[in-house]
SEMAR-610840 format. One record per residue (C-alpha): x, y, z; residue in three letters. Coordinates in steps of 0.02 Angstrom, whole numbers, plus 50000, padded with zeros to 5 digits. Layout:
BEGIN
((X; Y; Z); 'Ala')
...
//
This chain:
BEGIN
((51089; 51516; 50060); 'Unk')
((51258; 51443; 49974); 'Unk')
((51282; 51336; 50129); 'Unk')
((51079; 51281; 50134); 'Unk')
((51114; 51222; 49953); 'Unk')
((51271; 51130; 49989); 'Unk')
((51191; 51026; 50136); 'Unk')
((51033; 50986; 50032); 'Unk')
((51137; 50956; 49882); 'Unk')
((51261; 50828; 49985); 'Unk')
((51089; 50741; 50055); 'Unk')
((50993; 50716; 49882); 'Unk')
((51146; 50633; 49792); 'Unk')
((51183; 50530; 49974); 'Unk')
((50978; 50469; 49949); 'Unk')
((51002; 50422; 49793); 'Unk')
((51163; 50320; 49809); 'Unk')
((51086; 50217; 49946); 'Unk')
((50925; 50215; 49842); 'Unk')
((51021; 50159; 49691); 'Unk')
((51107; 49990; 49795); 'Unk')
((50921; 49946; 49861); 'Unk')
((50869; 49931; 49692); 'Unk')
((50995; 49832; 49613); 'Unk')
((50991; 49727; 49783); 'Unk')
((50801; 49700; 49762); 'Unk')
((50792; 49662; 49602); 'Unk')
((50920; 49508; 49616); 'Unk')
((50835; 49449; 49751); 'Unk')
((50642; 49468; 49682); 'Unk')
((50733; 49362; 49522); 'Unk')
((50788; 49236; 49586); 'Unk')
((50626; 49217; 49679); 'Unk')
((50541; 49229; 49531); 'Unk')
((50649; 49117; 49422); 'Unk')
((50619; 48971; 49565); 'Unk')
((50416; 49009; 49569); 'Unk')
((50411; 49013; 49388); 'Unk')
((50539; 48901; 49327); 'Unk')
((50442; 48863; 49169); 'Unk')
((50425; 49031; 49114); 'Unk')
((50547; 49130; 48982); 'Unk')
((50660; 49221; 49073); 'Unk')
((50612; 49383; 48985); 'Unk')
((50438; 49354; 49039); 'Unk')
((50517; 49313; 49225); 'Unk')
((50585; 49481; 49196); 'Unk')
((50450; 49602; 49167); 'Unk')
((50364; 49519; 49327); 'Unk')
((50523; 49576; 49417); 'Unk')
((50534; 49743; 49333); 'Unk')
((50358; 49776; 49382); 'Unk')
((50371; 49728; 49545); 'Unk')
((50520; 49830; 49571); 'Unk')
((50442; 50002; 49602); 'Unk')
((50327; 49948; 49742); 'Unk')
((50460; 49841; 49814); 'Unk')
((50563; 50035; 49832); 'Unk')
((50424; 50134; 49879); 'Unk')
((50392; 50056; 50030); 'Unk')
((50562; 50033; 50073); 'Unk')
((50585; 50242; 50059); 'Unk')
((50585; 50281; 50266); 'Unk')
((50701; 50153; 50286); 'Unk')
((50816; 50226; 50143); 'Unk')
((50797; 50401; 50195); 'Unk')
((50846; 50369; 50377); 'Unk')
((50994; 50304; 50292); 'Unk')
((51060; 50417; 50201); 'Unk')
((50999; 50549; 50360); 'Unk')
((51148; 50453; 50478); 'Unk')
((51249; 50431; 50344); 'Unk')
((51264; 50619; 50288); 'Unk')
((51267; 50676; 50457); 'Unk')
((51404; 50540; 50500); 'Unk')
((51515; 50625; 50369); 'Unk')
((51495; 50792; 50397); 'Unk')
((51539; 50767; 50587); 'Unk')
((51673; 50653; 50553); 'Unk')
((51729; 50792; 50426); 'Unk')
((51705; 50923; 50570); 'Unk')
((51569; 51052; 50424); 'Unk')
((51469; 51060; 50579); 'Unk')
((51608; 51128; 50678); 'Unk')
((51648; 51254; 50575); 'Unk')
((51466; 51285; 50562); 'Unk')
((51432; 51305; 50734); 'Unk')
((51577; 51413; 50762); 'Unk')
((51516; 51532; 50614); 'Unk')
((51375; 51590; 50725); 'Unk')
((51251; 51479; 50649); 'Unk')
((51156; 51352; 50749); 'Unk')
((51120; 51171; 50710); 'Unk')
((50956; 51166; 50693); 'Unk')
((50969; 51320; 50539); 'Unk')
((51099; 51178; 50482); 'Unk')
((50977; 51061; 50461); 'Unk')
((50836; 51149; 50383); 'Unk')
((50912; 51109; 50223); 'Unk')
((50909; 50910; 50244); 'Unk')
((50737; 50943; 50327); 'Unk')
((50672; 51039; 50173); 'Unk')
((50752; 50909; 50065); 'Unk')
((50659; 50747; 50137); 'Unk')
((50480; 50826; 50120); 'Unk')
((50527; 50876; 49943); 'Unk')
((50532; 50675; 49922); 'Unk')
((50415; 50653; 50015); 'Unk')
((50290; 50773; 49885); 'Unk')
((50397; 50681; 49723); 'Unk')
((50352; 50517; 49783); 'Unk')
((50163; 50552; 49830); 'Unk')
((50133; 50654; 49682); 'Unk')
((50242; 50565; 49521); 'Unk')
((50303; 50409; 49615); 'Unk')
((50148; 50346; 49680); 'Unk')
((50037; 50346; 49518); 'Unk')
((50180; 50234; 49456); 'Unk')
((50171; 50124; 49576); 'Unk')
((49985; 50092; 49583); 'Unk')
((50012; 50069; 49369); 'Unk')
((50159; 49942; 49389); 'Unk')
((50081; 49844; 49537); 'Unk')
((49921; 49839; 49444); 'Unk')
((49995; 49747; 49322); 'Unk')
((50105; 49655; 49415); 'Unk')
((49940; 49576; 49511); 'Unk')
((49872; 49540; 49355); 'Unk')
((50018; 49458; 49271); 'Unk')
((50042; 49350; 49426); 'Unk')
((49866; 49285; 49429); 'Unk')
((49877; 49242; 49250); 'Unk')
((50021; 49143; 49279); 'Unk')
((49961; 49050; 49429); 'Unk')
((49824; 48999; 49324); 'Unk')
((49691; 49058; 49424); 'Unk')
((49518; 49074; 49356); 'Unk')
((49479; 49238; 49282); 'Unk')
((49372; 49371; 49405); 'Unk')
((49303; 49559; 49400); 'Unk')
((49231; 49670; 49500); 'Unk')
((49157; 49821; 49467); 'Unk')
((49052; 49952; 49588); 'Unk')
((48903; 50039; 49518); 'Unk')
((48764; 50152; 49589); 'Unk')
((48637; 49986; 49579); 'Unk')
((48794; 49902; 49711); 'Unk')
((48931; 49766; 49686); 'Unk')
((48956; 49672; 49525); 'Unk')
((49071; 49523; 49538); 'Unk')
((49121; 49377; 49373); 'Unk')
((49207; 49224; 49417); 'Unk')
((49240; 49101; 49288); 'Unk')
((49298; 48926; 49248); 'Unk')
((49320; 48839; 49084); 'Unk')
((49155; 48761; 49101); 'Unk')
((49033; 48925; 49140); 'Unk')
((49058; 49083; 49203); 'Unk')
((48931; 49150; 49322); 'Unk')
((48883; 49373; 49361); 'Unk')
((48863; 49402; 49537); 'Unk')
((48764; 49566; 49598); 'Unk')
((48779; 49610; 49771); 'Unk')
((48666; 49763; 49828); 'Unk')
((48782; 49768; 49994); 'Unk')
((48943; 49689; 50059); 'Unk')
((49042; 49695; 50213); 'Unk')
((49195; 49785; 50245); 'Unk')
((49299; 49632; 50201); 'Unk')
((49185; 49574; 50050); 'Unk')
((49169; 49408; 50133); 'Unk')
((48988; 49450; 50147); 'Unk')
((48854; 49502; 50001); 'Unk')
((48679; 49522; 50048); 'Unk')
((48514; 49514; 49926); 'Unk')
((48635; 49431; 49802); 'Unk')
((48597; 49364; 49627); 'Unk')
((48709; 49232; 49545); 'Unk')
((48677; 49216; 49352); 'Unk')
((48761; 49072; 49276); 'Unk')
((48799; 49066; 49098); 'Unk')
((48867; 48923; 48968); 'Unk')
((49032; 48973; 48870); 'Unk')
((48926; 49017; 48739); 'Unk')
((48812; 49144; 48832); 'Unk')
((48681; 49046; 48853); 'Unk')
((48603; 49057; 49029); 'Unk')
((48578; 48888; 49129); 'Unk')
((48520; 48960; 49302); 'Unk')
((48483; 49115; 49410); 'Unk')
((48497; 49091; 49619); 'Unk')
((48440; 49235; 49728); 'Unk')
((48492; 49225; 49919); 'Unk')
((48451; 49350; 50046); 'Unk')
((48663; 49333; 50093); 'Unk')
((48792; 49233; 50039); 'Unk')
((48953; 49186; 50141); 'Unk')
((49136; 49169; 50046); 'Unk')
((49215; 48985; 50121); 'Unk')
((49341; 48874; 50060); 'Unk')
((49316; 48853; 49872); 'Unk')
((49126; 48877; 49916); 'Unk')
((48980; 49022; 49928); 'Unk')
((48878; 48984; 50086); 'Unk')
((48716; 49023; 50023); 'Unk')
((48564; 49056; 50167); 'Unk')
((48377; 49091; 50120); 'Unk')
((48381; 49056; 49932); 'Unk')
((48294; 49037; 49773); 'Unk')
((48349; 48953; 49612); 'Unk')
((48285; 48967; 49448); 'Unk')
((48322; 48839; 49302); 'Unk')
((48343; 48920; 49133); 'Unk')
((48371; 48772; 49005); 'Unk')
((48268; 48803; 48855); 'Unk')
((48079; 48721; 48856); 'Unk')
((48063; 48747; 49039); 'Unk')
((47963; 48861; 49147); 'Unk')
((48077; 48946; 49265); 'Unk')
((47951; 48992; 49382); 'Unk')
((47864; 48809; 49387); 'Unk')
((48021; 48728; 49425); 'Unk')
((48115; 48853; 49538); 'Unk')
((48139; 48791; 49730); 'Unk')
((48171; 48865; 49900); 'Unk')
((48317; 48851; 50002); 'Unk')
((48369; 48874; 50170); 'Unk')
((48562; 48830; 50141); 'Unk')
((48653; 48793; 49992); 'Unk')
((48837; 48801; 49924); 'Unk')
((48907; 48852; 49757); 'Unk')
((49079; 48804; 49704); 'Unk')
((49190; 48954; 49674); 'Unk')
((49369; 48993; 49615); 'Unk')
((49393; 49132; 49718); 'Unk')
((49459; 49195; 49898); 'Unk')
((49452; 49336; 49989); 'Unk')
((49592; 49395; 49949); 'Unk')
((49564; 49408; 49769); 'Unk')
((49392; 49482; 49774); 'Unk')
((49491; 49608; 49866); 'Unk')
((49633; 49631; 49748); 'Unk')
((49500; 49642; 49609); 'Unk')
((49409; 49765; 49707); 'Unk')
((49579; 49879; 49706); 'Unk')
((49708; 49873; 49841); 'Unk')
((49733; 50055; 49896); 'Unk')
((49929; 50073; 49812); 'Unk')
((49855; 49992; 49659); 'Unk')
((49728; 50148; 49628); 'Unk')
((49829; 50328; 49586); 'Unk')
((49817; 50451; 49726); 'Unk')
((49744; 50580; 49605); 'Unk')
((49599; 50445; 49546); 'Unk')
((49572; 50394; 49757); 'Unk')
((49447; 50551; 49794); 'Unk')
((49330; 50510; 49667); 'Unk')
((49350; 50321; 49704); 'Unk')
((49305; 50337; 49882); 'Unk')
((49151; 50444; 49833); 'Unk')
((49099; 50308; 49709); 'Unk')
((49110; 50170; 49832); 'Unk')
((49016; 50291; 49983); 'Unk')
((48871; 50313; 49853); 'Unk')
((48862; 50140; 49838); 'Unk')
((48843; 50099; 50004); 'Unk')
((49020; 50013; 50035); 'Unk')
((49132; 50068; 50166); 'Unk')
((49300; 50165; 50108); 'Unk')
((49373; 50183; 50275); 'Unk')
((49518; 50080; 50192); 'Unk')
((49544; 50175; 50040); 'Unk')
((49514; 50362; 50150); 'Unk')
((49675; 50302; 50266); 'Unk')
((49787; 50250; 50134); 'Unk')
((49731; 50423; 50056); 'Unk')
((49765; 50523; 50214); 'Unk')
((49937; 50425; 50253); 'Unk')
((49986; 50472; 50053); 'Unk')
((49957; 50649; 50111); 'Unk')
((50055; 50651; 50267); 'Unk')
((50213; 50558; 50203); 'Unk')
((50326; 50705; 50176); 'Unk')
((50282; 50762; 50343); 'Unk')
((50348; 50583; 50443); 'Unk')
((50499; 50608; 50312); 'Unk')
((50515; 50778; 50404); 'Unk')
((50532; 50660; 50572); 'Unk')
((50657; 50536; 50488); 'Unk')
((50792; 50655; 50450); 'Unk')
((50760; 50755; 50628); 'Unk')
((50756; 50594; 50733); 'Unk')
((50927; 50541; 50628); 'Unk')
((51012; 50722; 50650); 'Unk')
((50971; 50703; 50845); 'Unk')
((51091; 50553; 50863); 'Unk')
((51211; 50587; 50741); 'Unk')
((51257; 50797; 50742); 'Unk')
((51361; 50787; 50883); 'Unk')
((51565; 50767; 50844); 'Unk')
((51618; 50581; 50821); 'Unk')
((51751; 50626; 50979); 'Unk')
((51592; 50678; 51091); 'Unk')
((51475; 50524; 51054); 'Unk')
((51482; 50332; 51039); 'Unk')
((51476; 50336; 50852); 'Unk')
((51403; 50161; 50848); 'Unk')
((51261; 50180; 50992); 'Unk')
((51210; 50325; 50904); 'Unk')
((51176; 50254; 50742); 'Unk')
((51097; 50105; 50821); 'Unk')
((50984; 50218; 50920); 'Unk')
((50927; 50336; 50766); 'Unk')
((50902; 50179; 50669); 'Unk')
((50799; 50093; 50788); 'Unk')
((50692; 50237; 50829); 'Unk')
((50635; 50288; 50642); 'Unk')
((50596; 50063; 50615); 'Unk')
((50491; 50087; 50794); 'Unk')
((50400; 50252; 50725); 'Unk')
((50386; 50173; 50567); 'Unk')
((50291; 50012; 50646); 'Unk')
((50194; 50120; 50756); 'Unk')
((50147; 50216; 50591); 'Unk')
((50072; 50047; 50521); 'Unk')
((49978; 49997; 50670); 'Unk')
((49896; 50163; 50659); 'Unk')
((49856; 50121; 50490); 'Unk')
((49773; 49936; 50532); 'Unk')
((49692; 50021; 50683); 'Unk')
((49609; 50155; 50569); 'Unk')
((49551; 50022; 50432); 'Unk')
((49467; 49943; 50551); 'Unk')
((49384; 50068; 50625); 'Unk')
((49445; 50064; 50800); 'Unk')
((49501; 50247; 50806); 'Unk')
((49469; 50390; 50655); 'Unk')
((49538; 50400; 50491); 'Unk')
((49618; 50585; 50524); 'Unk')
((49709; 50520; 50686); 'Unk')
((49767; 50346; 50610); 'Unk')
((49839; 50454; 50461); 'Unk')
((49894; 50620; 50534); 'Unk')
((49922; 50561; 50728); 'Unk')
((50089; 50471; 50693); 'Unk')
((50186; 50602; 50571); 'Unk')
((50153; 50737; 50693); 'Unk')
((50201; 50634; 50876); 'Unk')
((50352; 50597; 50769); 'Unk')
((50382; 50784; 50719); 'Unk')
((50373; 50824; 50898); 'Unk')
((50479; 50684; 50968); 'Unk')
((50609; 50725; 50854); 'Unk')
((50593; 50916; 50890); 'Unk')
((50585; 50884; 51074); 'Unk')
((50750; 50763; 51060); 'Unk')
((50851; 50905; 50950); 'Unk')
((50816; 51021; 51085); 'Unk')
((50878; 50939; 51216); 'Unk')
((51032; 50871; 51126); 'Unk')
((51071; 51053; 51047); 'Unk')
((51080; 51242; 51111); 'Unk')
((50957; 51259; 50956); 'Unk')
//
């Protein structure tokens, strides 16, 4: 037990020296990025973006820093010959590394469970603080049994959008309403279209119907058909989107509820169930990490090409990291489940690194 202690205890404070020069590295660089996209800003102001920023920027940085500190503590206690002596005791490397093992999925829970509500909070704001200082023109979304509800706005008007479907993307709304309104409230004109396209700087309007709502008028006498029409709009993709919630920005205790919401509705959630499912199986692919690292790196310095072996662990947790990703684009996309995009990679890489241990060690 002493010796379990001693290994996880050497681990943690390796993880979180390695962690600690990350985040002093990222943060200089993210300021000086910052400072040259926003040269106009107070630097305090430049700062909070950064500071913001920051905890996203680490989080999904984490494999990359636990593999790390895996070669690095293994490096030492080789070089230091601990494993020797622990091998010799009677013990067997792979009881040696249970404690590492144990270690990196208790991160793995920290981060999902306190670390990730942070980061959706900070990156949340972050997006918002960003957008504000680009200027762009202010947007909402909102999802609601009766479907989508979408505000863009310029200076001039702001117009409510009501959607009672979308695509997966949210490039598409079908039966939409546009409601445009002056400054003041007052309304100036109501479009319905049986869809409505997102261009460039433009809704692509097909099938439509507009109503003019300027006082003295009859709405109904002077409304017109359309087959095709275009509306000039502020907004991209990509913001509806972040509007809508990026996955990291939404806490992983609020994403259950959130994915029921957005089912009732009639939206898809295949996006927000992955990034769910992935949350949940991070502390097993942290599991992987620190196996896949101990494979290449156990063995006496005298026995192995120190530098091939590093190289090798190194490159093997970045390629099962990647292949981890794919997974996840494959599974938003709906090419293969949600379950196997999320759960498929942490376990292959469990087994890999099992399979690799075995072979390397007596066990």
């Amino acid at each position: 037990m002493i010796l379990h202690l001693y290994f996880a205890r050497k681990f943690l404070w390796t993880f979180l020296g390695i962690m600690g020069v990350f985040v002093v590295i990222l943060a200089l660089v993210d300021l000086v990025d910052e400072l040259q996209d926003y040269p106009d800003l107070p630097f305090w102001d430049v700062f909070e973006v950064v500071l913001l920023n920051l905890p996203h920027a680490n989080y999904e940085i984490l494999p990359l820093v636990l593999i790390l500190a895996s070669v690095a503590l293994f490096l030492r206690l080789a070089r230091s010959s601990e494993l020797v002596v622990v091998r010799a005791s009677g013990r067997s490397a792979m009881r040696a590394l249970s404690a590492p093992v144990t270690a990196a999925a208790l991160i793995g829970v920290v981060s999902v469970l306190v670390f990730n509500p942070l980061v959706a909070a900070s990156s949340k704001r972050y997006n918002d603080l960003v957008n504000k200082y680009n200027g762009a023109g202010s947007s909402a979304l909102a999802i609601t049994a009766d479907g989508l509800w979408l505000r863009q706005g310029t200076e001039s008007q702001q117009t409510v959008i009501h959607a009672v479907s979308a695509s997966s993307d949210l490039g598409t709304l079908n039966d939409t309403t546009f409601m445009t309104f002056t400054p003041a409230g007052e309304p100036i004109q109501r479009i319905y279209a049986k869809s409505a396209q997102l261009g460039r700087g433009e809704w692509i309007l097909h099938d439509a119907k507009i109503w003019h709502l300027e006082r003295d008028t009859n709405p109904e006498a002077s409304s017109e058909l359309v087959e095709r029409m275009t509306l000039a709009s502020p907004l991209t993709q990509e913001r509806i989107l972040d509007s809508f919630g990026k996955p990291e920005y939404i806490p992983i205790w609020e994403l259950p509820a959130f994915i029921d919401q957005l089912e009732q509705a009639g939206f898809t959630a295949r996006r927000y169930a992955v990034w769910f499912q992935m949350e949940l199986a991070r502390p097993l692919f942290f599991m992987a990490l620190v196996m896949i690292a101990a494979a290449y790196t156990m063995r006496h310095t005298r026995l192995a090409n120190t530098g091939v072996s590093v190289l090798s662990a190194i490159m093997l947790g970045f390629t099962l990291h990647y292949i981890r990703n794919f997974a996840q684009i494959l599974g938003e996309n709906g090419q293969i489940p949600v379950m196997l995009a999320a759960w498929a990679p942490p376990v292959a890489s469990l087994l890999l690194a099992l399979g690799i241990l075995l072979h390397k060690e007596d066990g």
